[in-house]
PyMOL commands that place a pseudoatom at each C-alpha (Angstrom):
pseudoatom trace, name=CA, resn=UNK, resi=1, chain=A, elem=C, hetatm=0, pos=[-31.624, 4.595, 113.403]
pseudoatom trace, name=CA, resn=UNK, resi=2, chain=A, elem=C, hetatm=0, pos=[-30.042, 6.347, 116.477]
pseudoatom trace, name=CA, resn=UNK, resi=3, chain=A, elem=C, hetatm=0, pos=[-30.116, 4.042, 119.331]
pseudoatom trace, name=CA, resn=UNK, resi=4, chain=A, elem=C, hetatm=0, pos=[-31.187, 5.534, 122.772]
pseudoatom trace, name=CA, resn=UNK, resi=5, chain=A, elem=C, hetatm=0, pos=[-27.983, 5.251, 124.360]
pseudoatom trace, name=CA, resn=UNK, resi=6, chain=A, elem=C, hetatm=0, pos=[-25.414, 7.038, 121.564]
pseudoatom trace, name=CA, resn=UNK, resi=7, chain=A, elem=C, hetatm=0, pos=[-27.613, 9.936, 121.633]
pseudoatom trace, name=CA, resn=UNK, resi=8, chain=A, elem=C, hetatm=0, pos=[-29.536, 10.776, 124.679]
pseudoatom trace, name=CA, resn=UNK, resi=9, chain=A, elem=C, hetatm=0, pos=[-30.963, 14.321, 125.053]
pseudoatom trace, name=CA, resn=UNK, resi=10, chain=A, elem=C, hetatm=0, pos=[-28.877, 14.637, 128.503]
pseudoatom trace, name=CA, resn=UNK, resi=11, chain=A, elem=C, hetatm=0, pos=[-25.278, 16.462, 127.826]
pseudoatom trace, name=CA, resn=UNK, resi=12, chain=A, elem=C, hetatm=0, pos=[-22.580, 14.443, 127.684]
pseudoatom trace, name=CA, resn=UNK, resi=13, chain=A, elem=C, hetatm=0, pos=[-19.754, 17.121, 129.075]
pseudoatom trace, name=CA, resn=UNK, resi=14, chain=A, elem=C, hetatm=0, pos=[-17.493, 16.008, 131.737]
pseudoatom trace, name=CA, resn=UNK, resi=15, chain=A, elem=C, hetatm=0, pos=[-18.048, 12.537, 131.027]
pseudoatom trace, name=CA, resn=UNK, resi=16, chain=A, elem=C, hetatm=0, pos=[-15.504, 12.460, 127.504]
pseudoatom trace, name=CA, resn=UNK, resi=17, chain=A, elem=C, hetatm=0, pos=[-13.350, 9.181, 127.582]
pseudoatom trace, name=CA, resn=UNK, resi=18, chain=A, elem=C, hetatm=0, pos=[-9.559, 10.404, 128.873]
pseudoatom trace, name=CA, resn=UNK, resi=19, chain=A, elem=C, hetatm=0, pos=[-6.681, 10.557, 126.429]
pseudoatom trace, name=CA, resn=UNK, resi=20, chain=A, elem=C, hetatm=0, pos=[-3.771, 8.368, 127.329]
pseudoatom trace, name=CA, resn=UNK, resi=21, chain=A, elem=C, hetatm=0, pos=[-0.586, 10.080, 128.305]
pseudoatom trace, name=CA, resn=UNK, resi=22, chain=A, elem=C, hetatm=0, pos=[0.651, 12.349, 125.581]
pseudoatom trace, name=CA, resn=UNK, resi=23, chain=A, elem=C, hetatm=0, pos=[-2.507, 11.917, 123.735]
pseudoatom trace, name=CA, resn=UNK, resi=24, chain=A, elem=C, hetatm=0, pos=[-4.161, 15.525, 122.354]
pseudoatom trace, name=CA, resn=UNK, resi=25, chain=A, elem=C, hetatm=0, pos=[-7.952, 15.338, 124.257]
pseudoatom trace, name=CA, resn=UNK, resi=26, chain=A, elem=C, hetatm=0, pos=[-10.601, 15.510, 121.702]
pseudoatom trace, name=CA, resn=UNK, resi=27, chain=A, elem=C, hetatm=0, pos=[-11.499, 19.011, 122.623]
pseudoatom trace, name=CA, resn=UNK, resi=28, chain=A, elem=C, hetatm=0, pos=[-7.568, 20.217, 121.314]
pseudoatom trace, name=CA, resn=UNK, resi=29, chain=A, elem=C, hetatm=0, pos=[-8.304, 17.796, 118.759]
pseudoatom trace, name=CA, resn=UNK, resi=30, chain=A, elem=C, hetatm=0, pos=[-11.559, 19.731, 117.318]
pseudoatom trace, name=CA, resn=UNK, resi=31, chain=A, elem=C, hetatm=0, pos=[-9.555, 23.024, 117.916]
pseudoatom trace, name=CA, resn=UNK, resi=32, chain=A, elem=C, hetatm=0, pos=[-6.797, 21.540, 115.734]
pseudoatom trace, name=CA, resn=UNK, resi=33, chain=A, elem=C, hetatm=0, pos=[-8.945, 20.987, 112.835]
pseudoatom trace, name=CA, resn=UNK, resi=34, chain=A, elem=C, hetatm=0, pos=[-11.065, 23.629, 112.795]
pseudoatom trace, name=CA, resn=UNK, resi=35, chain=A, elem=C, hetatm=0, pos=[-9.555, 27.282, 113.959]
pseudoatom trace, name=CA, resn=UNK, resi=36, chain=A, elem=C, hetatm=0, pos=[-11.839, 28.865, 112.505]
pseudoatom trace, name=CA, resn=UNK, resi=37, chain=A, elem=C, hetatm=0, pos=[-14.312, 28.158, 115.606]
pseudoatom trace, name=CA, resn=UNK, resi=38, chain=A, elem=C, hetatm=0, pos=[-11.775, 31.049, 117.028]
pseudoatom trace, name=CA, resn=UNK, resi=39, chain=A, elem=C, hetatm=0, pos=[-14.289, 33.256, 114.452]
pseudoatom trace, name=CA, resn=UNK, resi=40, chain=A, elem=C, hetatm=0, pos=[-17.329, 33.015, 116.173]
pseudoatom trace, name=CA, resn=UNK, resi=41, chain=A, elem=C, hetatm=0, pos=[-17.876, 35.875, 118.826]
pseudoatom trace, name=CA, resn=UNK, resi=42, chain=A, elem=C, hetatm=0, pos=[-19.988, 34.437, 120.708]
pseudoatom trace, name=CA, resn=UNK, resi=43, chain=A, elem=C, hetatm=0, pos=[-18.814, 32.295, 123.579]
pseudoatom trace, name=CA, resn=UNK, resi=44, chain=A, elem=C, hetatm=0, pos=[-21.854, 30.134, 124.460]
pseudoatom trace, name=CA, resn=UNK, resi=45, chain=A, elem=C, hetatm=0, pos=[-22.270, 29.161, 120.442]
pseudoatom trace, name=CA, resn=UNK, resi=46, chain=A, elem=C, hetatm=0, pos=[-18.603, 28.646, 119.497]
pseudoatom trace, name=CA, resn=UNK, resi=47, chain=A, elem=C, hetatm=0, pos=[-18.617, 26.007, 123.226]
pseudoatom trace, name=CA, resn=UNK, resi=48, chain=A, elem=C, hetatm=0, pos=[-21.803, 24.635, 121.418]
pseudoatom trace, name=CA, resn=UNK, resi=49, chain=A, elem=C, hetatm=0, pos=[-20.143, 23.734, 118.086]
pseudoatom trace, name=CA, resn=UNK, resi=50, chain=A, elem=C, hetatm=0, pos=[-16.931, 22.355, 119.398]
pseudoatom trace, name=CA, resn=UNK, resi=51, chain=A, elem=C, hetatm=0, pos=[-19.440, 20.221, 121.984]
pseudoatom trace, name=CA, resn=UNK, resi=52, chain=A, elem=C, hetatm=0, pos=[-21.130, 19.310, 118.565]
pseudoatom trace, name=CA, resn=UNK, resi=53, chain=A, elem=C, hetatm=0, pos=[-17.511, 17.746, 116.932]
pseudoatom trace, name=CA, resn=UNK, resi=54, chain=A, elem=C, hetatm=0, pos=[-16.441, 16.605, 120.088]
pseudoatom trace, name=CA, resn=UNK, resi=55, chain=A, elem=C, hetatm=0, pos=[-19.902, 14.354, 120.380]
pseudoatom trace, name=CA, resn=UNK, resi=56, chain=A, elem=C, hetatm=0, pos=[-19.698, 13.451, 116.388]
pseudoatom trace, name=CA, resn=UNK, resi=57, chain=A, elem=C, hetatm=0, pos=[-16.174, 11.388, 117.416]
pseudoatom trace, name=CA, resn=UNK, resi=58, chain=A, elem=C, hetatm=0, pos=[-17.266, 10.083, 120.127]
pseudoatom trace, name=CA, resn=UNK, resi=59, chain=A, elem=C, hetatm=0, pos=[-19.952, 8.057, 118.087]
pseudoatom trace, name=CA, resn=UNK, resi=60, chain=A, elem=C, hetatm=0, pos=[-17.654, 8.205, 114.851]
pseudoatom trace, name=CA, resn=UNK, resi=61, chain=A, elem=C, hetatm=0, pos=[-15.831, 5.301, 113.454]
pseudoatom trace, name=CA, resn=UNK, resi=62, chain=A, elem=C, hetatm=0, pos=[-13.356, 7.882, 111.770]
pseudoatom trace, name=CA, resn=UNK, resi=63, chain=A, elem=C, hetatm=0, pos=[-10.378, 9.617, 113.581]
pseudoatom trace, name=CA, resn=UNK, resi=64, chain=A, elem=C, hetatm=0, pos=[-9.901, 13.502, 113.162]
pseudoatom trace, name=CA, resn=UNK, resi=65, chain=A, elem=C, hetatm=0, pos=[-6.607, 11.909, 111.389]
pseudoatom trace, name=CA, resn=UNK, resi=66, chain=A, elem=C, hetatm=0, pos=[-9.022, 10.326, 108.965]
pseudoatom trace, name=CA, resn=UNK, resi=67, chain=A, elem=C, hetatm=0, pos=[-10.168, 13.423, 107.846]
pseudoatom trace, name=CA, resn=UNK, resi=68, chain=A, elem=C, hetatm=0, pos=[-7.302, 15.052, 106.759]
pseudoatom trace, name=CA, resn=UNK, resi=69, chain=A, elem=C, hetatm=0, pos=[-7.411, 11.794, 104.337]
pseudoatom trace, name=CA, resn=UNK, resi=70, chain=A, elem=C, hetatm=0, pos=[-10.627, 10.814, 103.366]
pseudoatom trace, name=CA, resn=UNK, resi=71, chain=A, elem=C, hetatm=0, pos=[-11.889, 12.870, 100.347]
pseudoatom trace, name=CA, resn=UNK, resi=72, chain=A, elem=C, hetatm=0, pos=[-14.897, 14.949, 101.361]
pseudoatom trace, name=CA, resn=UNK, resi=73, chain=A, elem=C, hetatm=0, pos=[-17.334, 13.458, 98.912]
pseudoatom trace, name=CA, resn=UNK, resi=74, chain=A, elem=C, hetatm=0, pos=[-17.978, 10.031, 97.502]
pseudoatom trace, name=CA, resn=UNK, resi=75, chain=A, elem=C, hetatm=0, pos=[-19.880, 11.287, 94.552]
pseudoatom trace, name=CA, resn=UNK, resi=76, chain=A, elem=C, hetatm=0, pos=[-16.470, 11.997, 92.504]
pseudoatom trace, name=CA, resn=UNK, resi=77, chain=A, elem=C, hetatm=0, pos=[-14.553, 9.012, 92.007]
pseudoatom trace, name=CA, resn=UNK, resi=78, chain=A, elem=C, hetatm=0, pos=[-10.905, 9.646, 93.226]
pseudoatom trace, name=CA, resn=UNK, resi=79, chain=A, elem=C, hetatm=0, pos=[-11.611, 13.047, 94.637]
pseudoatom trace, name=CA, resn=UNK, resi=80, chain=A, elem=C, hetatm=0, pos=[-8.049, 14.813, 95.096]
pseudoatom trace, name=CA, resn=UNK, resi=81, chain=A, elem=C, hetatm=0, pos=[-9.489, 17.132, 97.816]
pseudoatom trace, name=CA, resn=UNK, resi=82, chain=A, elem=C, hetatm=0, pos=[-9.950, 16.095, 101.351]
pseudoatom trace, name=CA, resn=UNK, resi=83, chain=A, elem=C, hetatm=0, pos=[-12.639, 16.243, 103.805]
pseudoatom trace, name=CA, resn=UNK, resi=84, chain=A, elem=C, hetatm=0, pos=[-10.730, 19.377, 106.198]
pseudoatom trace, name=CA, resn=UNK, resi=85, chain=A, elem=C, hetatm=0, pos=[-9.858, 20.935, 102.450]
pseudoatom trace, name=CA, resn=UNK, resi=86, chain=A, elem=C, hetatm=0, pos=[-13.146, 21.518, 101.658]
pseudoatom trace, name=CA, resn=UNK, resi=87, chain=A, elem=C, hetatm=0, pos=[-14.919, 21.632, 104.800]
pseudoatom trace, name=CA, resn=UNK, resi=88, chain=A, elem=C, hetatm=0, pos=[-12.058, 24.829, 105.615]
pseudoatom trace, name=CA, resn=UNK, resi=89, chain=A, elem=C, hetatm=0, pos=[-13.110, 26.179, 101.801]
pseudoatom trace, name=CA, resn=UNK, resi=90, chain=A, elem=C, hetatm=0, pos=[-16.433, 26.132, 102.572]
pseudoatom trace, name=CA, resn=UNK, resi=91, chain=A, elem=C, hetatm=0, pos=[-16.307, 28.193, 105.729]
pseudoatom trace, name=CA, resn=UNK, resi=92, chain=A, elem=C, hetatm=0, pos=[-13.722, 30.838, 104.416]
pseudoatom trace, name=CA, resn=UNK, resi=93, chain=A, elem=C, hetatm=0, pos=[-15.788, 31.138, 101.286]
pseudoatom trace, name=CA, resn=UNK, resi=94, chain=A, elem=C, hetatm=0, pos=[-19.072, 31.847, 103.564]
pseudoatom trace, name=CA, resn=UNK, resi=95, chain=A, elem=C, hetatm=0, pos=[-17.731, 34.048, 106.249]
pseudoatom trace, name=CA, resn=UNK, resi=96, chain=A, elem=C, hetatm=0, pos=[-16.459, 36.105, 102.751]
pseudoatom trace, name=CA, resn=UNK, resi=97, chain=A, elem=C, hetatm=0, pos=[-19.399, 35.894, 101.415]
pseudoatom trace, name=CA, resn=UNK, resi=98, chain=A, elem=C, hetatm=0, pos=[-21.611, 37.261, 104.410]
pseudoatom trace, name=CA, resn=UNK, resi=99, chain=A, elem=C, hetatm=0, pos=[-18.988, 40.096, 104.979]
pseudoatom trace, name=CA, resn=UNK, resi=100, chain=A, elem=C, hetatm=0, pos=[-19.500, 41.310, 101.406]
pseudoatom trace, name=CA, resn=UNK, resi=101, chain=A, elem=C, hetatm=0, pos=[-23.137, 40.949, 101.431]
pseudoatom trace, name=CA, resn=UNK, resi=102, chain=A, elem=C, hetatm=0, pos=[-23.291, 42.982, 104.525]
pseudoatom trace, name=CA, resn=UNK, resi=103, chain=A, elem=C, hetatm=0, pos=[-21.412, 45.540, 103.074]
pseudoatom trace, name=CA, resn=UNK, resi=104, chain=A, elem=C, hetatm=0, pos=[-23.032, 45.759, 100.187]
pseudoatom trace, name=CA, resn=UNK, resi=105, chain=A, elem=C, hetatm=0, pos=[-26.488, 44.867, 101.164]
pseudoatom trace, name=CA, resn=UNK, resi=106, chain=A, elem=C, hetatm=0, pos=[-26.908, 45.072, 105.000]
pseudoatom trace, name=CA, resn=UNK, resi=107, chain=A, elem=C, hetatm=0, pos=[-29.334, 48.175, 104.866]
pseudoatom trace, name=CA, resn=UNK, resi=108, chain=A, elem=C, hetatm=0, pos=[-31.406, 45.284, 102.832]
pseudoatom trace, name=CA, resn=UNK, resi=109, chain=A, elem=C, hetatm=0, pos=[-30.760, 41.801, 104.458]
pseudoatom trace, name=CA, resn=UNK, resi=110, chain=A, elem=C, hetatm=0, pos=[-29.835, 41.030, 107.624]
pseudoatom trace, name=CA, resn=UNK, resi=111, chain=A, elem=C, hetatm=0, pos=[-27.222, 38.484, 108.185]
pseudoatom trace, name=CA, resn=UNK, resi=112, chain=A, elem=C, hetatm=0, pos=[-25.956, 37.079, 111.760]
pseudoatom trace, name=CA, resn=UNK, resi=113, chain=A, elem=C, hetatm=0, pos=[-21.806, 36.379, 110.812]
pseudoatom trace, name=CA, resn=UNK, resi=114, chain=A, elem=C, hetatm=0, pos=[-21.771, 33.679, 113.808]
pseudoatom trace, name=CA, resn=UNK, resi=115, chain=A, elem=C, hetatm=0, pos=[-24.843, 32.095, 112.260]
pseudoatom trace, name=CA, resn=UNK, resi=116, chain=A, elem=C, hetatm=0, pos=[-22.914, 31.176, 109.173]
pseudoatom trace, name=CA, resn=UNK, resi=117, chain=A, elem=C, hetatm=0, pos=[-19.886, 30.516, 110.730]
pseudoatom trace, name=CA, resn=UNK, resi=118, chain=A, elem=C, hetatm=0, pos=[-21.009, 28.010, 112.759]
pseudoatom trace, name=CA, resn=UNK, resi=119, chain=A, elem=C, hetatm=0, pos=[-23.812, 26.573, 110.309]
pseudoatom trace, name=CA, resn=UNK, resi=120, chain=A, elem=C, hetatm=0, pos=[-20.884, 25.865, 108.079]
pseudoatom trace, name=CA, resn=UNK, resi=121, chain=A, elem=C, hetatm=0, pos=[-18.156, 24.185, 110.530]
pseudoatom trace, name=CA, resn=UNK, resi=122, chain=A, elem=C, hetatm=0, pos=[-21.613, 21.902, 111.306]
pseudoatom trace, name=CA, resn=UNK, resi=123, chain=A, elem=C, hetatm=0, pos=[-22.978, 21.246, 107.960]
pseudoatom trace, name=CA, resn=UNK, resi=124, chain=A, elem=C, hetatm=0, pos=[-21.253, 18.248, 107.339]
pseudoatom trace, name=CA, resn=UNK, resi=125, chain=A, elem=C, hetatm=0, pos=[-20.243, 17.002, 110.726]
pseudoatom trace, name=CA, resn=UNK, resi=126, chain=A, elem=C, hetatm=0, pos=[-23.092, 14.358, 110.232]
pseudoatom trace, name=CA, resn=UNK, resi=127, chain=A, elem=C, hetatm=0, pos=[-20.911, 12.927, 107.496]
pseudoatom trace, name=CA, resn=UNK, resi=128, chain=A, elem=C, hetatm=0, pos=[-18.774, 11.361, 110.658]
pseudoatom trace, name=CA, resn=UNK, resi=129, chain=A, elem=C, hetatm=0, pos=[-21.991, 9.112, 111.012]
pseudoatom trace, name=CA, resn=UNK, resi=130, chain=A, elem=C, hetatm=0, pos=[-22.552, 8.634, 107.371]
pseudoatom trace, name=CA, resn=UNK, resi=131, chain=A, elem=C, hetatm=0, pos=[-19.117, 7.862, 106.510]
pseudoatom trace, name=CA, resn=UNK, resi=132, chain=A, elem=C, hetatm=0, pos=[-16.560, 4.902, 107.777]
pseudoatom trace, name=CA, resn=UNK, resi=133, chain=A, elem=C, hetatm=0, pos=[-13.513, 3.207, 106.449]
pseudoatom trace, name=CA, resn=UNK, resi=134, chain=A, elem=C, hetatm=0, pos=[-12.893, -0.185, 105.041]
pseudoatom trace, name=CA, resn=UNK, resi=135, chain=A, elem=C, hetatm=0, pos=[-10.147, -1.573, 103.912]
pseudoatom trace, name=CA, resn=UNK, resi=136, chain=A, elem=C, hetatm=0, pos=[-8.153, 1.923, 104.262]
pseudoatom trace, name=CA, resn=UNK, resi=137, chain=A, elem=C, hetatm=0, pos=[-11.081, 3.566, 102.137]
pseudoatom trace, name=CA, resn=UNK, resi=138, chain=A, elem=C, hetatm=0, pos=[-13.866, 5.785, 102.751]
pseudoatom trace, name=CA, resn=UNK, resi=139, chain=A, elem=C, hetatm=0, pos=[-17.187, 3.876, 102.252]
pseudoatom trace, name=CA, resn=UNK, resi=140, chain=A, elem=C, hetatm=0, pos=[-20.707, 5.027, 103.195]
pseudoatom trace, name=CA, resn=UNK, resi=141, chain=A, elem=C, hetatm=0, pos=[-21.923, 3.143, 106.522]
pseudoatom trace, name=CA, resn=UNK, resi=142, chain=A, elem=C, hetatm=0, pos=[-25.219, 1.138, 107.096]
pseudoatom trace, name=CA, resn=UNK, resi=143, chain=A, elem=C, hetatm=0, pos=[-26.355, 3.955, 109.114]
pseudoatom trace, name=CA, resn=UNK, resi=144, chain=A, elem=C, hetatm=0, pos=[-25.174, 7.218, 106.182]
pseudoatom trace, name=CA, resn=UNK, resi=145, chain=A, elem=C, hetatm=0, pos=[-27.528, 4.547, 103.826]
pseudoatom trace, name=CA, resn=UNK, resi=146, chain=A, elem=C, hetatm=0, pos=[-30.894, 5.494, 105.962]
pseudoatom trace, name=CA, resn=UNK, resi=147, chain=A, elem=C, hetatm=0, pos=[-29.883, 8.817, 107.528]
pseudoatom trace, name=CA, resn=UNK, resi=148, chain=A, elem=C, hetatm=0, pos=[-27.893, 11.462, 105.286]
pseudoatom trace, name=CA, resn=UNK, resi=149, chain=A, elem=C, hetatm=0, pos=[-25.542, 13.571, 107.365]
pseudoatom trace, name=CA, resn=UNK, resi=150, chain=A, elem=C, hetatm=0, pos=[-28.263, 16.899, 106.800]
pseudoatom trace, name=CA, resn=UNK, resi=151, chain=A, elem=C, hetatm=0, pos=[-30.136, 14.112, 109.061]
pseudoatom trace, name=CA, resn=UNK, resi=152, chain=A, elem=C, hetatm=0, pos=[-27.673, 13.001, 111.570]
pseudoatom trace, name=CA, resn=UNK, resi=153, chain=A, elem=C, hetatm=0, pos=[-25.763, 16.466, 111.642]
pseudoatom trace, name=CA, resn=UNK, resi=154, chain=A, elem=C, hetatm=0, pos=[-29.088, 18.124, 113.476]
pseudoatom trace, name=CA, resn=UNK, resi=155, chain=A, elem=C, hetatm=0, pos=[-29.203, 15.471, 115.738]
pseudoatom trace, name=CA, resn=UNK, resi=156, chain=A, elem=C, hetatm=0, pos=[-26.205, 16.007, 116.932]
pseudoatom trace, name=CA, resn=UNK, resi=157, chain=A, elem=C, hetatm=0, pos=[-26.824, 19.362, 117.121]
pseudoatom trace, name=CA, resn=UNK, resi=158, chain=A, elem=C, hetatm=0, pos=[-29.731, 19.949, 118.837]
pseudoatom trace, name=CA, resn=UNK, resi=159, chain=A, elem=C, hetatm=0, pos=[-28.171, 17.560, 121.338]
pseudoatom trace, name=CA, resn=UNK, resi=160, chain=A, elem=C, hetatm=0, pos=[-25.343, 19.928, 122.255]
pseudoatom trace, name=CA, resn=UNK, resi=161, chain=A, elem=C, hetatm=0, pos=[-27.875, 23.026, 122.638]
pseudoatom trace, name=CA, resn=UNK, resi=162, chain=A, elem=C, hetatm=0, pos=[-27.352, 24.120, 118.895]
pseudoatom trace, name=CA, resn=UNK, resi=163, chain=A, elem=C, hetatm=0, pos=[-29.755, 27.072, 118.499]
pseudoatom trace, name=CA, resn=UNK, resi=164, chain=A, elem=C, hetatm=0, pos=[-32.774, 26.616, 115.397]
pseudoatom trace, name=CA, resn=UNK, resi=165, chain=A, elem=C, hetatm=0, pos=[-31.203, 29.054, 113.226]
pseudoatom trace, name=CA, resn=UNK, resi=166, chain=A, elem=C, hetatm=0, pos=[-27.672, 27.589, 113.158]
pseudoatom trace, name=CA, resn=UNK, resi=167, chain=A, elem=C, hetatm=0, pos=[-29.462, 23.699, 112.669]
pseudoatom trace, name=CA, resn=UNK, resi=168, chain=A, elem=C, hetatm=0, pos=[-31.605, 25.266, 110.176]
pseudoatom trace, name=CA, resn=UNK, resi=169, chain=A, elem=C, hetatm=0, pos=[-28.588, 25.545, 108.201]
pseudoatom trace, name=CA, resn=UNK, resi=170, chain=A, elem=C, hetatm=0, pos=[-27.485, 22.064, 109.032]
pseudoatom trace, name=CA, resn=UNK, resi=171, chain=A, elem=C, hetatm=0, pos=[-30.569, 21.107, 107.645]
pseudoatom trace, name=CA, resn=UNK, resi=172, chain=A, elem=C, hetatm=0, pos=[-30.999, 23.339, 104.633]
pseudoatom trace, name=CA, resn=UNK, resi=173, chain=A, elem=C, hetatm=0, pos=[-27.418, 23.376, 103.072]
pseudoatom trace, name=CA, resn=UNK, resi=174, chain=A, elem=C, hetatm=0, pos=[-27.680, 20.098, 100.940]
pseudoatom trace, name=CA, resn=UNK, resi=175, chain=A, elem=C, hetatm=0, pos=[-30.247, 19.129, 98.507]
pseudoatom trace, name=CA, resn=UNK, resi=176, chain=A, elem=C, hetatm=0, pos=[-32.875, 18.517, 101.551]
pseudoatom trace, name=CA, resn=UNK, resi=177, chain=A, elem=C, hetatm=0, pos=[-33.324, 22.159, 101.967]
pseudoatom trace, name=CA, resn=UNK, resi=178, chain=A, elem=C, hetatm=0, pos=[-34.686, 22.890, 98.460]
pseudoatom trace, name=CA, resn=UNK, resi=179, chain=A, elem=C, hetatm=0, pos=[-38.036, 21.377, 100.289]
pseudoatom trace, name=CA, resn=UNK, resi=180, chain=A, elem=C, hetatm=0, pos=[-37.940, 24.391, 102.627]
pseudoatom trace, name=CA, resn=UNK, resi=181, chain=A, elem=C, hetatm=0, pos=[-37.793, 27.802, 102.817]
pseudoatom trace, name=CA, resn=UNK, resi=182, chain=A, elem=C, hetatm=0, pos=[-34.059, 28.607, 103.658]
pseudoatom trace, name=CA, resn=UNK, resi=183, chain=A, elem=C, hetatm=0, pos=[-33.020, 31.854, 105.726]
pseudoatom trace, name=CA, resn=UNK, resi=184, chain=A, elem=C, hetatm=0, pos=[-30.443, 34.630, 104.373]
pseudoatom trace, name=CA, resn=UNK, resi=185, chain=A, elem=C, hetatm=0, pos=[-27.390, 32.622, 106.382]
pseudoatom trace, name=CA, resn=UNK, resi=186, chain=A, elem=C, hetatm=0, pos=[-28.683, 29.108, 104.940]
pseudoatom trace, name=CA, resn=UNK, resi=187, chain=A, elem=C, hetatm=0, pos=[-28.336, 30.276, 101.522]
pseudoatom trace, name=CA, resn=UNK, resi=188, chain=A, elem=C, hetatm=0, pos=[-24.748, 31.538, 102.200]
pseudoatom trace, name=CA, resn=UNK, resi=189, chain=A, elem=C, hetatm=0, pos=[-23.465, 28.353, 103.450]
pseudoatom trace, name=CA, resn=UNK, resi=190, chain=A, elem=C, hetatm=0, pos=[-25.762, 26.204, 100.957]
pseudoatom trace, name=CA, resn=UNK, resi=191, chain=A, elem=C, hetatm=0, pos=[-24.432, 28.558, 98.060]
pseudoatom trace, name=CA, resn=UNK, resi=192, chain=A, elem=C, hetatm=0, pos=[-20.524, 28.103, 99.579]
pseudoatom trace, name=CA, resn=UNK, resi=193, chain=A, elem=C, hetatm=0, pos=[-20.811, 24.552, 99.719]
pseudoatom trace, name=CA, resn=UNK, resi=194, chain=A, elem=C, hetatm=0, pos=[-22.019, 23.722, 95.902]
pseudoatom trace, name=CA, resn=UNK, resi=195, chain=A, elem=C, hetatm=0, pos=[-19.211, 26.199, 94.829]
pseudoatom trace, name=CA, resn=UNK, resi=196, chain=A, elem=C, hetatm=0, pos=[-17.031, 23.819, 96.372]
pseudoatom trace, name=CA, resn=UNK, resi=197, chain=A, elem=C, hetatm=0, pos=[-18.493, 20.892, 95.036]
pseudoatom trace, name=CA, resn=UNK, resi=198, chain=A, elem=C, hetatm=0, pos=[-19.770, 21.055, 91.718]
pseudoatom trace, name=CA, resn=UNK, resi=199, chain=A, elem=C, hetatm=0, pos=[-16.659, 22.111, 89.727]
pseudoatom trace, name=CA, resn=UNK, resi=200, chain=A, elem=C, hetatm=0, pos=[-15.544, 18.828, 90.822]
pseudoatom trace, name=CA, resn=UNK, resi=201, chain=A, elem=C, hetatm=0, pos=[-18.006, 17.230, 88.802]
pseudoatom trace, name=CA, resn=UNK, resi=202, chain=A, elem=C, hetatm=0, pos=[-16.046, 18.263, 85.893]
pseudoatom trace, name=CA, resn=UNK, resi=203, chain=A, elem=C, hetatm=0, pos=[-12.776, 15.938, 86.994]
pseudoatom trace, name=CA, resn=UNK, resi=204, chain=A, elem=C, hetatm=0, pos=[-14.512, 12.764, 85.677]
pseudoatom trace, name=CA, resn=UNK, resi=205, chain=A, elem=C, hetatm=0, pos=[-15.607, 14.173, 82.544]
for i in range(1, 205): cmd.bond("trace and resi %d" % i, "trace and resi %d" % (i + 1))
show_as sticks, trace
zoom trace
């Protein structure tokens, strides 16, 4: 479990370890992997997710170099498709998806775009808890064996000021959240997320 000390309720902002000279900070380092935090209109959220990476590496084992590397799931033996591959699929396939069902649909559903933006650049950050390396190698870590990164992804969350409806979706977009009732923007992400993981399934067969 979490101990009291990696993830204490009080914000951690202003107190990030400093880069050595030359170094990218990890703020520029979040930006650099994910530009599609650039997408989300509002200012207070989009601070709120890159807070949310930002606080995942600080208590990560795994570099934001390791994640152009490491495949994104374990459950495929010799994935081909990284981590930022999929994680980037995922998000362009939502944000898609919500602008088409808002075109289509919006006099029926109501969807909030930076909802599912952000709920998908969070839904796996957790994995950067549940994953580590060995031996060059992506393994899952003592702590991914008890807590699942739906688990550990809130947690960091709700720790960076994450609204509900955003960590609803960190929640809800795995296999956990068919115990729940999932909102219009969780089933965008969850539905994004499978289409870029089940075909894979297919590799080993």
């Amino acid at each position: 479990m979490f101990e009291a000390t990696q993830l204490s309720t009080r914000s951690t902002r202003g107190v990030l370890p400093r880069p050595q000279t030359g170094e990218p900070t990890l703020r520029e380092a979040v930006l650099k992997l994910w530009p599609e935090i650039e997408w989300i209109s509002d200012p207070g959220l989009r601070e709120q997710v890159t807070q949310t990476w930002m606080r995942a590496f600080e208590l990560s084992p795994l570099t934001a170099d390791d994640l152009n590397q490491i495949p994104f799931t374990l459950l495929v033996p010799h994935c081909p498709t990284t981590f930022m591959e999929h994680k980037r699929c995922v998000v362009h396939i939502a944000r898609k998806a919500a602008d088409s069902m808002k075109q289509f649909m919006g006099n029926a559903l109501s969807i909030d775009l930076d909802t599912v933006i952000a709920g998908a650049i969070l839904a796996d950050v957790g994995k950067l808890l549940e994953y580590e390396k060995a031996n060059g190698k992506a393994r899952q870590s003592k702590r991914g064996e008890m807590l699942r990164h739906p688990f550990t992804g809130v947690a960091l969350a709700m720790q960076c000021g994450v609204p509900d409806a955003v960590c609803h979706i960190i929640a809800a977009h795995a296999a956990e959240g068919d115990l729940v009732k999932r909102s219009t923007e969780a089933y965008i992400v969850h539905h994004a997320d499978f289409m870029a993981f089940l075909p894979f399934k297919n590799l080993g067969k």
